[in-house]
mmCIF file as gemmi writes it, N, C-alpha and C atoms, coordinates in Angstrom:
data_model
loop_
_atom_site.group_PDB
_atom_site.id
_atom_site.type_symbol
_atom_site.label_atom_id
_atom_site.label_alt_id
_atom_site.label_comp_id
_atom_site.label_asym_id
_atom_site.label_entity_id
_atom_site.label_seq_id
_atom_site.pdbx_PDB_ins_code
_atom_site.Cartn_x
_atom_site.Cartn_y
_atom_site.Cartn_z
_atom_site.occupancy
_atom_site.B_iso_or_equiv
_atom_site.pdbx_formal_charge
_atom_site.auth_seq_id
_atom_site.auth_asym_id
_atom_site.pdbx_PDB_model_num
ATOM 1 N N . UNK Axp A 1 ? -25.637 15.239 5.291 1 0 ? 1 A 1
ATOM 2 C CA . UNK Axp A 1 ? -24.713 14.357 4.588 1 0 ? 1 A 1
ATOM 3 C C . UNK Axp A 1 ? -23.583 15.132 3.923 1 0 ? 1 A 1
ATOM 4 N N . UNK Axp A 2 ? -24.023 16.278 3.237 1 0 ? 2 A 1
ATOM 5 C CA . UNK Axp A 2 ? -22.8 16.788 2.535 1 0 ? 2 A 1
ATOM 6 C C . UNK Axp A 2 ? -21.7 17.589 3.388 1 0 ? 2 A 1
ATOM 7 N N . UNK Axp A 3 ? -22.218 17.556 4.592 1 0 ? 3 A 1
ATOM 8 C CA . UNK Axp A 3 ? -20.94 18.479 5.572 1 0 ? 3 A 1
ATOM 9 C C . UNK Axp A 3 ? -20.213 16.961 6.283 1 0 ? 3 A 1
ATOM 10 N N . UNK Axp A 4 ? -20.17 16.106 5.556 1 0 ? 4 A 1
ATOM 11 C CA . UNK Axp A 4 ? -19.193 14.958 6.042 1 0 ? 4 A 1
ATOM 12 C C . UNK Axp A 4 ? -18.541 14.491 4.523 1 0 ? 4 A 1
ATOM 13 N N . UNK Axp A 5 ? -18.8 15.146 3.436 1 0 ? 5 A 1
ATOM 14 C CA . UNK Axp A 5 ? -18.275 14.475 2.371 1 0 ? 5 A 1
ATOM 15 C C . UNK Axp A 5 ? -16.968 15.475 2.216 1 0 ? 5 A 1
ATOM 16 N N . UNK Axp A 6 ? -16.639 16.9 2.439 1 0 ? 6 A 1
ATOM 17 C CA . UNK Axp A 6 ? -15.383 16.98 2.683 1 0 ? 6 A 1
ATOM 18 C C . UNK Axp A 6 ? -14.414 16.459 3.381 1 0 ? 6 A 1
ATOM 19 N N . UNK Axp A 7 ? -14.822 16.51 4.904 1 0 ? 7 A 1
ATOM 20 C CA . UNK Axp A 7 ? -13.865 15.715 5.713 1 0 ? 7 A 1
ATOM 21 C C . UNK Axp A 7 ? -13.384 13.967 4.857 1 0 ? 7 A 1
ATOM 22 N N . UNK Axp A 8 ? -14.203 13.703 4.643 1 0 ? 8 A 1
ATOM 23 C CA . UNK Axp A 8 ? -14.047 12.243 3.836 1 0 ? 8 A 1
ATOM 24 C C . UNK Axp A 8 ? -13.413 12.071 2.699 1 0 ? 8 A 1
ATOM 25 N N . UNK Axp A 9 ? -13.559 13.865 2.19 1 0 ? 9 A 1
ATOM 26 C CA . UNK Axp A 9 ? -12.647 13.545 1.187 1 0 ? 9 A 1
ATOM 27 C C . UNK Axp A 9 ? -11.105 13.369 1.021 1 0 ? 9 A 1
ATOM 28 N N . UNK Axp A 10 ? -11.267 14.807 1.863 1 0 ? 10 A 1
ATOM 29 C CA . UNK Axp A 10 ? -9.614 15.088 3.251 1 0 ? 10 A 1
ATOM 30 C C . UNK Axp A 10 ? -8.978 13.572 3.288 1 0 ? 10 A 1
ATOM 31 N N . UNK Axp A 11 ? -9.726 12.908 4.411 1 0 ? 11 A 1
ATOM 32 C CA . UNK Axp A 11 ? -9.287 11.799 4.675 1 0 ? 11 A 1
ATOM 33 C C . UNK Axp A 11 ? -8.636 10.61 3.269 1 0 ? 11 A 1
ATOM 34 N N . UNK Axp A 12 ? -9.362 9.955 2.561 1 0 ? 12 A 1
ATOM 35 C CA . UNK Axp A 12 ? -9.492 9.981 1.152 1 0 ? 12 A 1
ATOM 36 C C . UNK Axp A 12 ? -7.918 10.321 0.968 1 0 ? 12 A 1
ATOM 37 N N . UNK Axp A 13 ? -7.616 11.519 1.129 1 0 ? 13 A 1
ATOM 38 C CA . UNK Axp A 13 ? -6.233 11.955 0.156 1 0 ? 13 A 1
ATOM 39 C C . UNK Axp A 13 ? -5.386 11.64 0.653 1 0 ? 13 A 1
ATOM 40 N N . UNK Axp A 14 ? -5.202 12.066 2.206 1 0 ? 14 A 1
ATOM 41 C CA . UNK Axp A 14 ? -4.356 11.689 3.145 1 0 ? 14 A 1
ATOM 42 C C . UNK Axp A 14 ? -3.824 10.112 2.958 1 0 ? 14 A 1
ATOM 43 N N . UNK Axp A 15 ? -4.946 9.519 3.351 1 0 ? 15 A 1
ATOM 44 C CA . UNK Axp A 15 ? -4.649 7.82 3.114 1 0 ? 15 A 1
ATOM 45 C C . UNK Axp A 15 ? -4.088 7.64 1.736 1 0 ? 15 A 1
ATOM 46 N N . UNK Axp A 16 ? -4.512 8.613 0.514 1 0 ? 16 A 1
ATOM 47 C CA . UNK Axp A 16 ? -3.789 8.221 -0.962 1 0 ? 16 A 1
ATOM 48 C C . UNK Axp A 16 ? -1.637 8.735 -1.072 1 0 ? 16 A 1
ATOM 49 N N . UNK Axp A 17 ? -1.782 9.618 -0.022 1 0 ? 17 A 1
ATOM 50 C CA . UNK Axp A 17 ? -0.516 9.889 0.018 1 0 ? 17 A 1
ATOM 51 C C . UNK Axp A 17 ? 0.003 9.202 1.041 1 0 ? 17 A 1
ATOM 52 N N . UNK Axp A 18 ? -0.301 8.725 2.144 1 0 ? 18 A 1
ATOM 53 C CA . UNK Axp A 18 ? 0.295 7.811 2.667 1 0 ? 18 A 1
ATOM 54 C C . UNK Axp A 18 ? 0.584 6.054 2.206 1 0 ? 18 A 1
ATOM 55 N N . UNK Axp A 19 ? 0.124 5.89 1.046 1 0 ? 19 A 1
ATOM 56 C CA . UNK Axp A 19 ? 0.174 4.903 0.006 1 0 ? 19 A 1
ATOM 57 C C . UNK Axp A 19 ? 1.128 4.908 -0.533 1 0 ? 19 A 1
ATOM 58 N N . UNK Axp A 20 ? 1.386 6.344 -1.359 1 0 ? 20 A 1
ATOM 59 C CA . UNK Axp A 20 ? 2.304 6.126 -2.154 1 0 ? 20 A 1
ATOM 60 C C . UNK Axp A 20 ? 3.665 6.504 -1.213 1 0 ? 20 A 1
ATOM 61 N N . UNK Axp A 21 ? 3.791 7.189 -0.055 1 0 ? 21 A 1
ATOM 62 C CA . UNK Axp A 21 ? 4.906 6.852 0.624 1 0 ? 21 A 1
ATOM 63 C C . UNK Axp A 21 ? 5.355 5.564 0.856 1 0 ? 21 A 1
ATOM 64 N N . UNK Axp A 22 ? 4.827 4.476 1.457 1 0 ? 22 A 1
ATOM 65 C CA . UNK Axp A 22 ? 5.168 3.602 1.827 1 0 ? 22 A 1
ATOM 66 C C . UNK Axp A 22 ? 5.573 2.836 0.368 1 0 ? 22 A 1
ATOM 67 N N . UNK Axp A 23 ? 4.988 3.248 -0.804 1 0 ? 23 A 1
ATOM 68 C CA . UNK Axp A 23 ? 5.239 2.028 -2.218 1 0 ? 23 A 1
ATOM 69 C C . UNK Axp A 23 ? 6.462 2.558 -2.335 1 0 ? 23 A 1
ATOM 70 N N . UNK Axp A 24 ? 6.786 4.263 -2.537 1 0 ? 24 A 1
ATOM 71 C CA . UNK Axp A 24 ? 8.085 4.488 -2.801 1 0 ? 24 A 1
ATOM 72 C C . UNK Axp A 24 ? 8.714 3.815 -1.734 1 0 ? 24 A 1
ATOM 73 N N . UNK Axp A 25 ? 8.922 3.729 -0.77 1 0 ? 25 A 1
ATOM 74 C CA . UNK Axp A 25 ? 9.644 3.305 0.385 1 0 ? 25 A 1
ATOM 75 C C . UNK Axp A 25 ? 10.037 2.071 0.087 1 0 ? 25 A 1
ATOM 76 N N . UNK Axp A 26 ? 9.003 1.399 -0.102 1 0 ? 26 A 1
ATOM 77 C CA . UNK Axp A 26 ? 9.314 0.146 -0.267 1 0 ? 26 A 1
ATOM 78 C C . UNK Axp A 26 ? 10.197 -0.482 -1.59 1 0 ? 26 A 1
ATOM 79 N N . UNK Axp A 27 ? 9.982 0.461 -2.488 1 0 ? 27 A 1
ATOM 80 C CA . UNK Axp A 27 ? 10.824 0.415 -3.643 1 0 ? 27 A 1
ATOM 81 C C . UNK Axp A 27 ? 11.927 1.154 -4.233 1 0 ? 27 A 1
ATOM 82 N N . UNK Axp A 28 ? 12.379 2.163 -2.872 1 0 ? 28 A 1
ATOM 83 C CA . UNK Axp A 28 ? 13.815 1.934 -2.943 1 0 ? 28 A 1
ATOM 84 C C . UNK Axp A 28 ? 14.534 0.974 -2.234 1 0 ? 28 A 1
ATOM 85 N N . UNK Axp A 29 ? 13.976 1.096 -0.552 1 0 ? 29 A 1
ATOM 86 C CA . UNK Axp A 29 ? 14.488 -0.735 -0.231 1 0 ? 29 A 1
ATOM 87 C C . UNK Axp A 29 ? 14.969 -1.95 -1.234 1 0 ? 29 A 1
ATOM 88 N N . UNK Axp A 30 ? 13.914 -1.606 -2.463 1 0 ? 30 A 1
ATOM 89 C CA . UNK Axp A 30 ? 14.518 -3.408 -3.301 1 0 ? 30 A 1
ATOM 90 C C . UNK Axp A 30 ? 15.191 -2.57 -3.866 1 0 ? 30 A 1
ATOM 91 N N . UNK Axp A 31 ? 15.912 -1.744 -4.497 1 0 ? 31 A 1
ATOM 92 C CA . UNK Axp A 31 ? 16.922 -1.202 -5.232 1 0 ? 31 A 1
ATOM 93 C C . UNK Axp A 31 ? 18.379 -2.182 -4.841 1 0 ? 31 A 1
ATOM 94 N N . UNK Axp A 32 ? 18.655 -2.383 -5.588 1 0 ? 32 A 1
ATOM 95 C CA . UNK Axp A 32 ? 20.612 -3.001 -5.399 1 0 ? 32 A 1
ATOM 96 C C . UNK Axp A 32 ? 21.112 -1.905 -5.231 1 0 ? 32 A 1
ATOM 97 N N . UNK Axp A 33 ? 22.506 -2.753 -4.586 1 0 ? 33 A 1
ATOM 98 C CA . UNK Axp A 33 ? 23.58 -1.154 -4.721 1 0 ? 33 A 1
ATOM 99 C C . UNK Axp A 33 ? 23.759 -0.887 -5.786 1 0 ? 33 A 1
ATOM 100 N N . UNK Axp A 34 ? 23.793 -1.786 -7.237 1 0 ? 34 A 1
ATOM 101 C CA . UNK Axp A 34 ? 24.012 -1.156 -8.389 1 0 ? 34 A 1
ATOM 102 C C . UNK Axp A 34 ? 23.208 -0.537 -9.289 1 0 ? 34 A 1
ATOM 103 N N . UNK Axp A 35 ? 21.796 -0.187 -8.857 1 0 ? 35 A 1
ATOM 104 C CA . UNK Axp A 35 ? 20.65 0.546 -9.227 1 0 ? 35 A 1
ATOM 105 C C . UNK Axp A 35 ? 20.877 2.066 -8.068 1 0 ? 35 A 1
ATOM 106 N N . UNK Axp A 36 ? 21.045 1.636 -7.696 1 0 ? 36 A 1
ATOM 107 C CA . UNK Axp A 36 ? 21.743 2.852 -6.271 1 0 ? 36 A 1
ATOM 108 C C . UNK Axp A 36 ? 22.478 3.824 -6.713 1 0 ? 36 A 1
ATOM 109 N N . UNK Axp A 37 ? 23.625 3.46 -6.993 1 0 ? 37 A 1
ATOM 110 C CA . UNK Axp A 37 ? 25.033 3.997 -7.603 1 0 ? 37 A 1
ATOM 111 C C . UNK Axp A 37 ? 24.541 4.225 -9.449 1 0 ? 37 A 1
ATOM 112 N N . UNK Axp A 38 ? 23.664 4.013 -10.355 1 0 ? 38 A 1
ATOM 113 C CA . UNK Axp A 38 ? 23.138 4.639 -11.231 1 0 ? 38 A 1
ATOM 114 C C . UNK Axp A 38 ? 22.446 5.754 -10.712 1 0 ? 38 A 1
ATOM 115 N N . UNK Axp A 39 ? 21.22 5.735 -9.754 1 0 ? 39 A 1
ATOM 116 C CA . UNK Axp A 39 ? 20.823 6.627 -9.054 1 0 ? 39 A 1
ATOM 117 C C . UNK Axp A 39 ? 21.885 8.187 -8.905 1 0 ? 39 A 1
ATOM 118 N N . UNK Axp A 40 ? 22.931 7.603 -8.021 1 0 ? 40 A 1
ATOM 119 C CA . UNK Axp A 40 ? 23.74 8.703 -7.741 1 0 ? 40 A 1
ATOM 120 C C . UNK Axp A 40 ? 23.59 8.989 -5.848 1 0 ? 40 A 1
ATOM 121 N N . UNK Axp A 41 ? 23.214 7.372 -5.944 1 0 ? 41 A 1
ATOM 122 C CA . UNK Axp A 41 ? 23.265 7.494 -4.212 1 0 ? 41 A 1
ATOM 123 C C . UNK Axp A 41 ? 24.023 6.191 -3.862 1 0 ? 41 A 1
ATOM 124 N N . UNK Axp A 42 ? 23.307 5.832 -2.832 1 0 ? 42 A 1
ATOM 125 C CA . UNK Axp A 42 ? 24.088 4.762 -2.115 1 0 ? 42 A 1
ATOM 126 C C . UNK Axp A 42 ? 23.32 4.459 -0.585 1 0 ? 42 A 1
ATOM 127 N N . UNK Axp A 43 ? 23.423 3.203 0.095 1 0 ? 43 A 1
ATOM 128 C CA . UNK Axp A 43 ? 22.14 2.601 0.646 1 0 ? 43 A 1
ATOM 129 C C . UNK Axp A 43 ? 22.585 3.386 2.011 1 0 ? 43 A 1
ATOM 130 N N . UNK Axp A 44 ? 23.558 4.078 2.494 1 0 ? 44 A 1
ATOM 131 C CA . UNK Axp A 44 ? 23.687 4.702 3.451 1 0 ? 44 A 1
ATOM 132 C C . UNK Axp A 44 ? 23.297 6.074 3.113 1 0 ? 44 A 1
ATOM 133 N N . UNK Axp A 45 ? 23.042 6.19 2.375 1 0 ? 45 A 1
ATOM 134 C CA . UNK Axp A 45 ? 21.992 7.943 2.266 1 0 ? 45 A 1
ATOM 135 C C . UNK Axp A 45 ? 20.406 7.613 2.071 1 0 ? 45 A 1
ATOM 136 N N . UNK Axp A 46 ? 20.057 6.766 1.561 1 0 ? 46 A 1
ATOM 137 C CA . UNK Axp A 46 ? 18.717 6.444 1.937 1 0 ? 46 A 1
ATOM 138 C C . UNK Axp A 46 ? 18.555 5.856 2.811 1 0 ? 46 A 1
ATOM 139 N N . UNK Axp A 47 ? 18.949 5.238 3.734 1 0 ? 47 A 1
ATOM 140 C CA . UNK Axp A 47 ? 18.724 4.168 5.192 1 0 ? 47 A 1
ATOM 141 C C . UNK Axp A 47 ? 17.702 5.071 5.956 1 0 ? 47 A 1
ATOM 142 N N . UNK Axp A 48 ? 18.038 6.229 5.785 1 0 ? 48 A 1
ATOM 143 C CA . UNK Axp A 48 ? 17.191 7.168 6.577 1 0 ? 48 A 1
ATOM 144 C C . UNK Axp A 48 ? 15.445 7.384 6.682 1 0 ? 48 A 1
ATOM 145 N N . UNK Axp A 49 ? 15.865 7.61 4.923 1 0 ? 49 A 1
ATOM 146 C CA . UNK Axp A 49 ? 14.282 7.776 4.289 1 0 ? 49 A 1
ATOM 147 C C . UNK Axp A 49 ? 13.555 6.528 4.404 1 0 ? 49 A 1
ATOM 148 N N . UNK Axp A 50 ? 14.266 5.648 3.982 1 0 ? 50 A 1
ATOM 149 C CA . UNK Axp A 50 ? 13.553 4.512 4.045 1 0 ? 50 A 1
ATOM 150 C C . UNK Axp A 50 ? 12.719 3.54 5.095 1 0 ? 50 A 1
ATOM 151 N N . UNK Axp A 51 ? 13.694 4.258 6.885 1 0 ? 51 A 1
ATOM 152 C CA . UNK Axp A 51 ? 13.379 3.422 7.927 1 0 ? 51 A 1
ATOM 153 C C . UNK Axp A 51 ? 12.275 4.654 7.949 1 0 ? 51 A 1
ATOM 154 N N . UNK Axp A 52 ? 11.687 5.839 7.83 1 0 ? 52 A 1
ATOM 155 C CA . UNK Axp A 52 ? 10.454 6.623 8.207 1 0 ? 52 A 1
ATOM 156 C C . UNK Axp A 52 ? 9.351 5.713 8.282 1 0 ? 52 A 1
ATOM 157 N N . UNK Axp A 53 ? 8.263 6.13 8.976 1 0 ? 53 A 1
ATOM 158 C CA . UNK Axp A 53 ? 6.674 5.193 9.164 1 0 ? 53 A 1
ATOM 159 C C . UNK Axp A 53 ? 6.127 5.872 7.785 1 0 ? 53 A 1
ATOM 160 N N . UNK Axp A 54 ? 5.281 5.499 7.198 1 0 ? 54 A 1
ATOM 161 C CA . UNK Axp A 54 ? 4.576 6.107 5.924 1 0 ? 54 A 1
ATOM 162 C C . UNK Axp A 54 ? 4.292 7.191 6.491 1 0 ? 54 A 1
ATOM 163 N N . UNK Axp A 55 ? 3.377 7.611 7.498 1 0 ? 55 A 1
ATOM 164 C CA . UNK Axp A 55 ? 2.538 8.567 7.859 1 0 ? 55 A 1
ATOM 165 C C . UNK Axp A 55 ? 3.752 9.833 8.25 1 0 ? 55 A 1
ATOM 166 N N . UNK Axp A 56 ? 5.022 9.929 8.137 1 0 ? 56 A 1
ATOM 167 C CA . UNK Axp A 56 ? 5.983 11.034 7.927 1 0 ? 56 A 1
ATOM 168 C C . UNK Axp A 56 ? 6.768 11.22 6.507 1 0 ? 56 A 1
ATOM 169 N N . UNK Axp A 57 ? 6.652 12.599 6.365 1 0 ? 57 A 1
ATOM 170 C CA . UNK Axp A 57 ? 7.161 12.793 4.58 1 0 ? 57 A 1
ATOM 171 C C . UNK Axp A 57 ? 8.839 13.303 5.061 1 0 ? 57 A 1
């Protein structure tokens, strides 16, 4: 049993960071342009980041 609780844990993290990719992702998407432009960006410099699949950083 315990030579499967690393791999599981591995896994475990992986899936926890592919979480929070997709929440950030998803929450610059709802950003306005005028939360954008406080930022110091603008929706054509994130278009990029934002169209990624979670599972790429």
């Amino acid at each position: 049993m315990t030579s499967l609780v690393v791999p599981a844990r591995k896994i475990f993290a992986i899936i926890q960071i592919w979480r929070a990719r997709a929440r950030s992702r998803r929450e610059l998407a709802a950003r306005s342009e005028r939360e954008l432009q406080d930022m110091g960006t603008c929706w054509a410099s994130i278009a990029h980041e934002v169209s990624k699949p979670f599972w790429r950083s």
